[in-house]
N, C-alpha and C positions, 0 to 999 in steps of 0.2 A: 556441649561444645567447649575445649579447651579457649584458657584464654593466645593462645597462639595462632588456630581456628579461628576463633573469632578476630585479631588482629591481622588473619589473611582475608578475610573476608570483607573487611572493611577496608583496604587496601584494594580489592577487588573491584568492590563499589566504585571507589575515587577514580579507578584507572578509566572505567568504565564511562562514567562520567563525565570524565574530561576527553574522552573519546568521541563520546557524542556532542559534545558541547563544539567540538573542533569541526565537525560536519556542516558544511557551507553549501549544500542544493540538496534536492529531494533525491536525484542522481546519488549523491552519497551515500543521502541514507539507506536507498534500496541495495547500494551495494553490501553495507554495514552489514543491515539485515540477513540477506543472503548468509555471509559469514556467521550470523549468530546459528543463524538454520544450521549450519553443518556442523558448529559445534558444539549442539545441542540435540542433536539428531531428530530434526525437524525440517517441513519440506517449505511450508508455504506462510505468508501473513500477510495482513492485510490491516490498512491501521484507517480507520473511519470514525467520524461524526455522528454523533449519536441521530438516528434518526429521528423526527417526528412521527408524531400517531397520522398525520397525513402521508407519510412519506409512502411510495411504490417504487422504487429504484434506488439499490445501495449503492450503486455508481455512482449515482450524484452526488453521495456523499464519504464515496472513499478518496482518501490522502494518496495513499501509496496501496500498493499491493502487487504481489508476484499468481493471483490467481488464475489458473488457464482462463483464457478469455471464453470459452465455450462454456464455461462452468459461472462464473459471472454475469454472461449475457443469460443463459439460462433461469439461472436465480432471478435475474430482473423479469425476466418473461412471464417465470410464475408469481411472482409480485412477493417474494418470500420475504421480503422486510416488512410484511406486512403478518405474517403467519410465524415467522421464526422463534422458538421458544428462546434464542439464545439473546434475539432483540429486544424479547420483553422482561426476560432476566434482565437485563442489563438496565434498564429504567429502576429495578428497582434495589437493585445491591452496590454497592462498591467494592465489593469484596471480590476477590479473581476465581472463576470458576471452571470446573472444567465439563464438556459433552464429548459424550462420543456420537458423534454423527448421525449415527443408525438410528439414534434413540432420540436427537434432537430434530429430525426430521419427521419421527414420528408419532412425538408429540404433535408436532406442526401440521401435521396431516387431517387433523380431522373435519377440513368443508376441501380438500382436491384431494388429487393423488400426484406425489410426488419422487415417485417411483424412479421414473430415467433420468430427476437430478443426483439420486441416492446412488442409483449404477453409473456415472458418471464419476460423481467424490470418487466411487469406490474404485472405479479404473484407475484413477489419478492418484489415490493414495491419500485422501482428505478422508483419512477415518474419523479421527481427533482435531476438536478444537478446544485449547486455552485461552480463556476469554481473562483481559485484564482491562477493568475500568478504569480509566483516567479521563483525567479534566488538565487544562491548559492555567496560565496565572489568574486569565480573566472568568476563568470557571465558566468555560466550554466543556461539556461531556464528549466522550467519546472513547473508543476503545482497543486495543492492539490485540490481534488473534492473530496465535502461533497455530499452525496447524500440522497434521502427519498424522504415523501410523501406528506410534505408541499409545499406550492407554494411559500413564501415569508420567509424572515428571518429579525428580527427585525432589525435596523439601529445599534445599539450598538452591538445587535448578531455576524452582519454581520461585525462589525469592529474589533473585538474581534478575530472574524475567521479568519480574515484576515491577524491579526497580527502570531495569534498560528501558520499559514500555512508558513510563511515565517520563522518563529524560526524554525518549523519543518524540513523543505526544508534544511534549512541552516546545523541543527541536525545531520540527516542522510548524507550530504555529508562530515562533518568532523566524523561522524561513518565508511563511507564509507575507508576514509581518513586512518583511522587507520585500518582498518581490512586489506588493499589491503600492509599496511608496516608490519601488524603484522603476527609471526610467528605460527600458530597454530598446536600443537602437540597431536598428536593422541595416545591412548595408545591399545595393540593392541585387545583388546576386544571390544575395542568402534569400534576400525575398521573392527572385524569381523560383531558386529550387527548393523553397517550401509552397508557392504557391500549385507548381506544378507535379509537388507530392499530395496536396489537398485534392488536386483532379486526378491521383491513382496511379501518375504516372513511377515507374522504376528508377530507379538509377540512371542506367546503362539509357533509358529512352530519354531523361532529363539530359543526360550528356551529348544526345545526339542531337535535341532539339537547341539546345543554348550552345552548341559547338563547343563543348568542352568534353575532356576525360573525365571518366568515372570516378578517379580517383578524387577529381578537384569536389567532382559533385557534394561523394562522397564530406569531405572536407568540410563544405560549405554547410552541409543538412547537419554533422558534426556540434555544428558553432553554434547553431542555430538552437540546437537540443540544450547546449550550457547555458547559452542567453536568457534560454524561457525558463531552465530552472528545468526541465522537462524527463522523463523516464526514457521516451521514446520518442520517434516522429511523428508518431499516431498525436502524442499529447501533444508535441511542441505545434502540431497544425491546431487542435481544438483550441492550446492559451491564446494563439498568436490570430487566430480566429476573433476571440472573443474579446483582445484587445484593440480588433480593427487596424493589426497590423498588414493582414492579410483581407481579400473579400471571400 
C-alpha cells in the first residue's frame, strides 16, 4: 500500500468515525447500517451481546438488526444460540471471522436437524456471515454480523468493517447509556395510539376509535418511535412496555 493509499484510508477511518459518533438513536443507526449494506454489497446485520452459556434466545439479546423476523423467530425456536458454531467461536477469539452458512449450520447440527432454518437463510439470501467481535469501554463483549451472498470480502473491506463494527458497538452502548438515565415523557395521545397498537389494533382502526385521521395517528405513533429511541412500533410498544409507560 502506497503511502497515499494509506493516507486515504486513514482519512476513511476518521470520516467514518465521526459519522458514527454523530448518530443520536438506534433509528440512526439502523439506518447507517442499511447504507453500509449497499455499499458494500451486503444484505443483512445484526449487532448483539454476547450470549451466556445459559442463554436460549438471541433476541434477547440483540441490539439492532435488520433480520427477517421469520428467520429470527425460527432461530430462537430451535434454541440455536445454544448449538451455533459461530456463538461459540466467538467466546473464544477476537479476531473477525468469517462462515458460510451451510457449513455453520452444519456444524451445529449434530443433536437436531436444522434443515428448514438453512432453506429459509437460503431463500433470503443469508449465505454468508462476517462475524466481528467487539466489546464496548466497560468491556461488554459482543458482536456485529454483516451478512449476504458473497463468500469473501476484500482485505481493506474487511478492515474497514471492522473498524465501523467497533465505533458501532461502542455507539449503541453510550445510546444505550443515555436512554436507560433519560426521562421520556409521553403526552397522552401518543399514549392512547401506542397503547392501542399494543392491543393490534391498525392505523386506520386507532383513527376511528380516538376520532382522529390516519394521518395524525400516523404522526403520533411517528413521535413515539423517536422518544423510545425505537426501530419500529413493535419495539417502541415492548420499551414503553417495560418502562410501565404503557400496561
Amino acid at each position: 500500500m502506497t503511502a497515499d493509499e494509506t493516507s486515504s484510508t486513514d482519512n476513511q477511518l476518521q470520516d467514518e468515525g465521526s459519522d458514527i459518533a454523530a448518530l443520536e438513536t438506534q433509528f440512526d443507526i439502523v439506518r447507517y447500517m442499511r447504507r453500509k449494506c449497499e455499499e458494500y454489497g451486503l444484505k443483512f446485520f445484526i449487532v448483539f451481546n454476547l450470549p451466556g452459556f445459559e442463554a436460549e434466545k438471541l433476541s434477547a439479546y440483540s441490539i439492532v438488526s435488520n433480520w427477517p423476523q421469520e428467520i429470527l423467530a425460527k432461530y430462537d425456536a430451535l434454541r440455536m444460540v445454544r448449538h451455533s458454531a459461530g456463538i461459540r467461536k466467538l467466546r473464544l477469539t477476537t479476531v473477525p471471522f468469517t462462515y458460510d452458512m451451510r457449513e455453520w449450520i452444519g456444524e451445529s447440527s449434530e443433536q437436531a436437524d436444522f434443515t428448514e432454518l438453512l432453506d429459509m437463510m437460503t431463500n433470503h439470501g443469508m449465505l454468508v456471515g462476517h462475524f466481528f467481535p467487539v466489546h464496548d469501554a466497560l468491556g461488554n463483549r459482543g458482536a456485529v454480523v454483516w451478512g449476504g451472498e458473497g463468500p469473501t470480502l476484500a482485505r481493506d473491506d474487511r478492515l474497514m468493517l471492522q473498524m465501523i463494527s467497533v465505533h458501532l458497538f461502542n455507539r449503541l452502548a453510550e445510546i444505550g447509556a443515555a436512554w436507560k438515565s433519560g426521562q421520556v415523557v409521553l403526552t397522552e395521545r401518543e399514549i392512547q395510539c401506542l397503547s392501542w397498537t399494543a392491543a393490534g389494533k391498525t392505523s386506520l382502526e386507532i383513527a376511528e376509535i380516538l376520532g382522529l385521521s390516519e394521518h395524525t395517528v400516523n404522526h403520533y405513533l411517528n413521535q413515539v418511535t423517536r422518544k423510545l429511541e425505537a426501530v419500529n412500533r413493535t419495539q417502541a410498544v415492548v420499551k414503553a412496555i417495560r418502562r410501565g409507560l404503557i400496561a
